[in-house]
KEGU-153710 format. One line per field, with one value per residue (C-alpha): residue number from 1; residue in three letters; z, x, y. Coordinates in nm, 3 decimals, decimal comma. Each point is the difference from the previous one (the first is absolute). Layout:
<nodes>
pos: c(NUM_...)
code: c(ALA_...)
z: c(Z_...)
x: c(X_...)
y: c(Y_...)
</nodes>
This chain:
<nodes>
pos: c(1_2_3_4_5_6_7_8_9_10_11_12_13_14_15_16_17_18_19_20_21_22_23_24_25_26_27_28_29_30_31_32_33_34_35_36_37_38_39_40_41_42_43_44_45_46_47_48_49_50_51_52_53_54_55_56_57_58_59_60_61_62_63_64_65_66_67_68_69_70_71_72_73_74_75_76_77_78_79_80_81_82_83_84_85_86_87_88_89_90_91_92_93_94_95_96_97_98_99_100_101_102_103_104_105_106_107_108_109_110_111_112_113_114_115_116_117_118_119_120_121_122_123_124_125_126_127_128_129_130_131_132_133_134_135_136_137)
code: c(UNK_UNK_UNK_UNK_UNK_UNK_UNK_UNK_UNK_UNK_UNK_UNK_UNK_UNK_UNK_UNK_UNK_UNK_UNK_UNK_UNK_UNK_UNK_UNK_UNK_UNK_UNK_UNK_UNK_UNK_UNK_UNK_UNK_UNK_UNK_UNK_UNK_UNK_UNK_UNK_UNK_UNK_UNK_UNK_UNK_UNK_UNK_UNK_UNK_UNK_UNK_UNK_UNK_UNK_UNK_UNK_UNK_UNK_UNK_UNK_UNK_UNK_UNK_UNK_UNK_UNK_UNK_UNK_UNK_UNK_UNK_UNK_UNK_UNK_UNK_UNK_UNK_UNK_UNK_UNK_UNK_UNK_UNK_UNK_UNK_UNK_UNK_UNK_UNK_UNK_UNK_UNK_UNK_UNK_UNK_UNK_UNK_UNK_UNK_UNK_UNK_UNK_UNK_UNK_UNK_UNK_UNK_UNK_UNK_UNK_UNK_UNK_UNK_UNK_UNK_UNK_UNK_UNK_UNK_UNK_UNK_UNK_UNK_UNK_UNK_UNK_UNK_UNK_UNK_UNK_UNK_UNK_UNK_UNK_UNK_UNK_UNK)
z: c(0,000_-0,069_0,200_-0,176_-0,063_0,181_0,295_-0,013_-0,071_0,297_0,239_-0,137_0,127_0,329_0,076_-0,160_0,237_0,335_-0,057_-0,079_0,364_0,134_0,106_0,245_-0,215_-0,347_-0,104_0,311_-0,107_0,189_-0,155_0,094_-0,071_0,071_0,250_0,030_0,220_-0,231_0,179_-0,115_0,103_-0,045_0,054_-0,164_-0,230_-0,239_-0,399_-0,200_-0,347_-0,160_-0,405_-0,220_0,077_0,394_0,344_0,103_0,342_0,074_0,229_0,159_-0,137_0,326_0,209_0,083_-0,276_-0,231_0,067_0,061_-0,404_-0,121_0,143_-0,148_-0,166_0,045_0,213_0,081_0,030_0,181_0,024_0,240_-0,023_0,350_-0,101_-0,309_0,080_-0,214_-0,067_-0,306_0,029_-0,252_-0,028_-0,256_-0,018_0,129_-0,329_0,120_-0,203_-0,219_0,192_-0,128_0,119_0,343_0,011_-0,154_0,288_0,270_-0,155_0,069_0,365_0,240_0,094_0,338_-0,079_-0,218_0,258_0,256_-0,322_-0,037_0,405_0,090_-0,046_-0,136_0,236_0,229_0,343_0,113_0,337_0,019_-0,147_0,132_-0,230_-0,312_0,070_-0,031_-0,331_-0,165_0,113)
x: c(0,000_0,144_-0,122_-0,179_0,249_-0,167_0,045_0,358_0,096_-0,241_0,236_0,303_-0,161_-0,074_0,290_0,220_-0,129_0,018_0,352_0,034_-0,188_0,239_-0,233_0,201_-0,051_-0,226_0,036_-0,124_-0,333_-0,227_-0,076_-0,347_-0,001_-0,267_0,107_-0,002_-0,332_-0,155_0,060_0,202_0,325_0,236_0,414_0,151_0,237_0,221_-0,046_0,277_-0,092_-0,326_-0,134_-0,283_-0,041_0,011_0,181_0,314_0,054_0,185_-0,039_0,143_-0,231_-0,029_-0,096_-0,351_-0,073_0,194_-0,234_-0,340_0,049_0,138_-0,387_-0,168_0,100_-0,227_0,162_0,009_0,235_-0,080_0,309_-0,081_0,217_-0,072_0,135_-0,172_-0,351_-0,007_-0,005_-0,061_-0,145_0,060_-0,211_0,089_0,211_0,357_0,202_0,344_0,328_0,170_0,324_0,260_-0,195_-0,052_0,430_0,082_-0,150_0,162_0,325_-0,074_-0,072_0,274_0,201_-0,141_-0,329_0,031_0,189_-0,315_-0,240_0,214_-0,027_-0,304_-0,340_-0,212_-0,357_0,143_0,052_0,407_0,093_0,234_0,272_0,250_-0,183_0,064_0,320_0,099_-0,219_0,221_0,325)
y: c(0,000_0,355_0,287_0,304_0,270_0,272_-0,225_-0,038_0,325_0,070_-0,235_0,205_0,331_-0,135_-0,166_0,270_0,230_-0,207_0,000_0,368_0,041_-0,204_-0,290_-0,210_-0,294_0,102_-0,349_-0,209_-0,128_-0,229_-0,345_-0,201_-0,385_-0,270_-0,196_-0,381_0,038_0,231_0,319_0,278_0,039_0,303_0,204_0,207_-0,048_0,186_0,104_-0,131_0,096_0,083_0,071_-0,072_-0,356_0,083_0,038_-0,205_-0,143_-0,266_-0,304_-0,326_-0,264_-0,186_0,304_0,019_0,252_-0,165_-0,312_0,218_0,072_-0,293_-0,145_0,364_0,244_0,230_0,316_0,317_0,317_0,312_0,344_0,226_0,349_0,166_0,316_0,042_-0,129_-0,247_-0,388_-0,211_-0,336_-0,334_-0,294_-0,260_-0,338_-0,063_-0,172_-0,119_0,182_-0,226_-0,220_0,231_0,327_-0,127_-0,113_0,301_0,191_-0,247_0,058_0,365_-0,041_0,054_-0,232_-0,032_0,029_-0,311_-0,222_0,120_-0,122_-0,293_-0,084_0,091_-0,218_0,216_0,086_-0,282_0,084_-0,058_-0,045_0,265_0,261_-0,280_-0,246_0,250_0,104_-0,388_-0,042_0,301_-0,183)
</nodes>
């Protein structure tokens, strides 16, 4: 699906001018899923890249939004720019990136950010910073 044009360059407006206000973080956007249960569930996460066919987060497939879409696609995305009064709000279906987009951003990542990635179990409780700190080593 491609969005309509007036849309997009609508997005590029908004978000254009939360940074020019100085948002504290214009691209933080809060993502709903469905839920295993059936309820909604919902964080925020961050917007990597966005055009014509749509907005780019990304995701560890095992985490528990990662799963909540692999089961339904269906979400939703709502920015909210304090200091400009505004918020736009996305409904639609989540379509994974292609392999190499997805490694191409993890090869981007900091290194520590992908050992953490690499150690952690995504959504799965740990019993401790001890028990992390041994999963990097």
């Amino acid at each position: 699906m491609t969005l309509p044009t007036e849309a997009v360059e609508r997005f590029k407006e908004c978000l254009e001018s939360a940074i020019r206000a100085d948002e504290i973080e214009p691209t933080a956007m809060c993502l709903s899923t469905v839920s295993e249960a059936g309820g909604v569930s919902s964080r925020m996460v961050l917007l990597k890249d966005w055009d014509e066919s749509g907005f780019v987060f990304y995701t560890n497939l095992e985490s528990n939004k990662g799963r909540q879409l692999d089961a339904n696609a269906e979400a939703a995305l709502v920015f909210h720019w304090k200091t400009l009064e505004q918020q736009v709000r996305i409904e639609g279906q989540a379509v994974p990136v292609s392999d190499e987009e997805a490694d191409a951003y993890f090869a981007s990542r900091a290194r520590g950010s992908q050992l953490g990635a690499w150690a952690s179990d995504q959504s799965r409780p740990m019993s401790g910073r001890a028990e992390l700190l041994k999963r990097v080593a």
